[in-house]
C-alpha positions as CSV (number, residue, x, y, z in Angstrom):
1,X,-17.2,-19.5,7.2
2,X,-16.7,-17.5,10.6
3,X,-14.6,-20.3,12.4
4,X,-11.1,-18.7,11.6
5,X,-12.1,-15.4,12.9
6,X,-14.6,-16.2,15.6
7,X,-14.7,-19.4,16.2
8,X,-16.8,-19.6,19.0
9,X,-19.5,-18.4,16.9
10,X,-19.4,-22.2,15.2
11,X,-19.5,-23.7,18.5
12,X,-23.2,-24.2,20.5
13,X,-23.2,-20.8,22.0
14,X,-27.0,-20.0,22.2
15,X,-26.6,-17.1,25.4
16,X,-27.1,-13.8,23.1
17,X,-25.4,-11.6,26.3
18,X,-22.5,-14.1,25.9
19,X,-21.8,-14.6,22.9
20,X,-22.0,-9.9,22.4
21,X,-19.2,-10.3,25.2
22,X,-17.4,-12.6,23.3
23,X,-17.0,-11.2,19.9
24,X,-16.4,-7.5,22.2
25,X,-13.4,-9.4,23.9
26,X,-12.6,-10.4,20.4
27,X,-12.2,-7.4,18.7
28,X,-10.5,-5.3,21.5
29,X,-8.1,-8.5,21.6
30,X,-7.2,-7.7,17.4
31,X,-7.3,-3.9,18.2
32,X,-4.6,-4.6,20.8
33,X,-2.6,-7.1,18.0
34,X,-3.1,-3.9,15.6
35,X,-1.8,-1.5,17.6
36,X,0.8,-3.4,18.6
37,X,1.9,-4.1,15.4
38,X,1.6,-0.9,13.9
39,X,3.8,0.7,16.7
40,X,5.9,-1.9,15.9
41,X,6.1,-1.8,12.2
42,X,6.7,2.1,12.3
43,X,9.7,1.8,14.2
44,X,11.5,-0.9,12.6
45,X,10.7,0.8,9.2
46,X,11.6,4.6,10.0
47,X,14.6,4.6,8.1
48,X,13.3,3.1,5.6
49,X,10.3,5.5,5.5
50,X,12.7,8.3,5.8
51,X,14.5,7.3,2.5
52,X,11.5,6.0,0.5
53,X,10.2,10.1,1.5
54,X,13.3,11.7,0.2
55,X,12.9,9.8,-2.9
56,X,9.7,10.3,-3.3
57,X,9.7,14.5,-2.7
58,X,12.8,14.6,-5.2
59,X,10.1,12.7,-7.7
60,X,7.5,15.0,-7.3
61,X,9.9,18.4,-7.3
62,X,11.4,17.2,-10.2
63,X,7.5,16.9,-11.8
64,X,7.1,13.6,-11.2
65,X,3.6,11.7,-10.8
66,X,2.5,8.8,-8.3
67,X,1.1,5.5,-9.9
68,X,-0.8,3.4,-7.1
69,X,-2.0,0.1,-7.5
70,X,-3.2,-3.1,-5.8
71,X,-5.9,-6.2,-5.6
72,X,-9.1,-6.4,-3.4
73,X,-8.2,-4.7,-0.5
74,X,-4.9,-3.4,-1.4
75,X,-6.5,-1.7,-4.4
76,X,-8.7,0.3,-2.2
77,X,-5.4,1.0,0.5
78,X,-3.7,2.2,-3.1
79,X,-6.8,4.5,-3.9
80,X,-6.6,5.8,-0.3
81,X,-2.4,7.0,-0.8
82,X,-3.7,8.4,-4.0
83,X,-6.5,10.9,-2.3
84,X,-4.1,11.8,0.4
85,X,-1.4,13.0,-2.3
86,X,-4.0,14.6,-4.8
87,X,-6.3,15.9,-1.9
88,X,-4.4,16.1,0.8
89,X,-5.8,17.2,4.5
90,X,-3.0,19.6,4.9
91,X,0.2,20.5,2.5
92,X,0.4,20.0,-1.0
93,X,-1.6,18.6,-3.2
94,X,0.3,16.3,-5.5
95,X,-0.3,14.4,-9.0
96,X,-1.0,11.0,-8.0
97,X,-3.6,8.4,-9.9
98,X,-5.4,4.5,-9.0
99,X,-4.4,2.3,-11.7
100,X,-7.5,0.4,-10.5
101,X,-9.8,3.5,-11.0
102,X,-10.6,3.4,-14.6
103,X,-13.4,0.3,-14.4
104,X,-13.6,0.2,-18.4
105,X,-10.0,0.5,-19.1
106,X,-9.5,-2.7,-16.7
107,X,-11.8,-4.5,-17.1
108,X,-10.2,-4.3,-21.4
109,X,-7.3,-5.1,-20.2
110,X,-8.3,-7.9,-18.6
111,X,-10.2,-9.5,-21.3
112,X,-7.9,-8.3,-23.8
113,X,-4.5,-9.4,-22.3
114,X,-4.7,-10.7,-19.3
115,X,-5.5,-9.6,-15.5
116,X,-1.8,-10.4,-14.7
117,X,-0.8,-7.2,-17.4
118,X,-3.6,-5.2,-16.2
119,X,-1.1,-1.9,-14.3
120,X,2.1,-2.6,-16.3
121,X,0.3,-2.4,-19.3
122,X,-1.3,0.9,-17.8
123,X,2.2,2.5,-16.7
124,X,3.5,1.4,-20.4
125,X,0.9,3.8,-21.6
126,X,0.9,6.4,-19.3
127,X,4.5,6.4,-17.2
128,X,7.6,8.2,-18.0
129,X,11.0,7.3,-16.2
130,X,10.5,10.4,-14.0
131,X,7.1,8.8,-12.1
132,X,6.5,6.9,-9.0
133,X,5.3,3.7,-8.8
134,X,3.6,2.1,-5.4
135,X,2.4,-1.4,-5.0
136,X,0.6,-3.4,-2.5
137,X,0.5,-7.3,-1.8
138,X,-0.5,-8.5,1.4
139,X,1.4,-11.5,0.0
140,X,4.3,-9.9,-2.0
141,X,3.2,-12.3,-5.0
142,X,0.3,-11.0,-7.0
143,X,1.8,-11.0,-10.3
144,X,0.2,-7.9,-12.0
145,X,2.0,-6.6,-9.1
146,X,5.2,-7.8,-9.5
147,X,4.8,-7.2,-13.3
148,X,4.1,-3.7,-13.0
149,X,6.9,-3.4,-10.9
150,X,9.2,-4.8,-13.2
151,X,8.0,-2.8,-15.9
152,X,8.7,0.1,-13.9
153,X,12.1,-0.8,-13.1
154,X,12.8,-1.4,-16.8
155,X,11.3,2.1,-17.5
156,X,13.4,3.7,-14.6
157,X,10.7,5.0,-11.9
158,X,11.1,4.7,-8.7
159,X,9.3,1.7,-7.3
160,X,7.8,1.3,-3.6
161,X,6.5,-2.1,-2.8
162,X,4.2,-2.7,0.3
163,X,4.3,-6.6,1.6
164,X,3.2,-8.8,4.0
165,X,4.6,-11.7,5.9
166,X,8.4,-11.9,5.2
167,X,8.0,-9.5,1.9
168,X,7.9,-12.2,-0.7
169,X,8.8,-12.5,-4.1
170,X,8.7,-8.7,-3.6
171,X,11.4,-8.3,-2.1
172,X,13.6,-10.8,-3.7
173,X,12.8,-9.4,-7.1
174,X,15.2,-7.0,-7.4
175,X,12.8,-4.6,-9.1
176,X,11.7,-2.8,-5.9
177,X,13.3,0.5,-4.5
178,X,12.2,0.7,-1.9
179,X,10.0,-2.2,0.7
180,X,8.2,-1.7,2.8
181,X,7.6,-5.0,4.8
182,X,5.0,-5.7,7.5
183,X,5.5,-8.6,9.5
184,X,2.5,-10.7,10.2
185,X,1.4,-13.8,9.0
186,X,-2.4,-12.2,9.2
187,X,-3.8,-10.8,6.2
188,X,-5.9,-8.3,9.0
189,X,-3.4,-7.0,10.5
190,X,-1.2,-6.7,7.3
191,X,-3.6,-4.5,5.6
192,X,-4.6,-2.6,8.4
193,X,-0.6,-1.2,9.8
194,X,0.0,-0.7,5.8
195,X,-2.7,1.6,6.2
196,X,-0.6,3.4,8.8
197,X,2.7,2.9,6.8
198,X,1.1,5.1,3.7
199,X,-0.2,7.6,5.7
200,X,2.9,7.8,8.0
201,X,4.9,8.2,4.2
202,X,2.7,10.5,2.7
203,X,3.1,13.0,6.5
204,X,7.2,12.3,5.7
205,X,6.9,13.5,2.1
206,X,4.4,16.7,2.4
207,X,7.3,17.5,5.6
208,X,10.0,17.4,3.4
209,X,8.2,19.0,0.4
210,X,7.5,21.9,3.3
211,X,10.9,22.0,4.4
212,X,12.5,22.4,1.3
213,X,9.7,25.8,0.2
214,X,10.7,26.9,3.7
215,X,14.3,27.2,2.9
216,X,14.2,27.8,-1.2
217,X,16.3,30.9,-1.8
């Protein structure tokens, strides 16, 4: 069950002193890959981040709301960009909501229509074309994902896509404004620089949100 992350854990290692320096070595070695990639990832995606910001602080003047949403991991990465934009450290606090919250309301959904409708279903409901709607797949093909995003698209919101790997179907869709694409082939590391990307995009918006009260008339 271990072998793919520490595989010398499955092998005959019976020296407790050894095997504590091993799995140390281990996990400075992935903290070095992470930070790597995250220094990485940041740069290559600045413009990007830049835009997606602007957009996303002309949403929110404008009165619109942030729709987050995401599987296993990137459910709870969604939930985090929603608590820094509704109660953020610093800045503003914005309207911004978990489609994955609402236990009872997905959990109907699920039964009733179908996991794969479980957030477009949601931003049918709740969404107007003025919203914002951010999704994350480590794979760029979980398909109440990429349906939500396409519902969005057909409502008009604006629609930020987080990915893994080379972006996948999410970024051949057509449905996604703006994506945001980290490039590993590690579902770890993935998850853990798109951690960084949110917050670095939610620093860029409550900047530009500052900016523009700083210079109103």
């Amino acid at each position: 069950m271990t072998d793919f992350l520490y595989p010398f854990i499955e092998q005959d290692e019976w020296d407790r002193d050894a095997l504590l320096d091993d799995l140390a070595r281990s996990a400075e070695s992935k903290a070095i890959l992470s930070e790597d990639l995250r220094r990485a990832t940041l740069a290559v995606l600045a413009p990007e981040l830049s835009a997606t910001a602007r957009a996303l602080a002309d949403r929110f003047l404008a009165g619109g709301r942030l729709f987050a949403f995401g599987n296993g991991g990137s459910s709870t990465d969604a939930a985090g960009l929603v608590a820094l934009f509704s109660r953020p450290p610093w800045g503003r606090a914005l309207p911004a909501r978990s489609l994955a919250a609402d236990q009872a309301l997905l959990t109907a959904l699920a039964n009733d229509v179908g996991f794969e409708l479980v957030f477009s279903r949601q931003l049918l409901a709740s969404a107007t074309a003025a919203d914002i709607a951010v999704g994350l797949s480590t794979s760029g093909g979980s398909a109440n994902v990429l349906y939500a995003f396409e519902e969005s698209h057909r409502m008009g919101l604006l629609t930020v896509g987080l990915a893994g790997y080379d972006g996948g179907a999410m970024s051949a869709a057509g449905t996604v404004d703006h994506c945001l694409v980290v490039r590993s082939d590690s579902v770890h590391r993935v998850q853990e620089v798109q951690s960084a990307v949110l917050f670095d995009l939610w620093e860029r918006t409550q900047q530009l949100l500052a900016d523009g009260e700083a210079h109103a008339p």
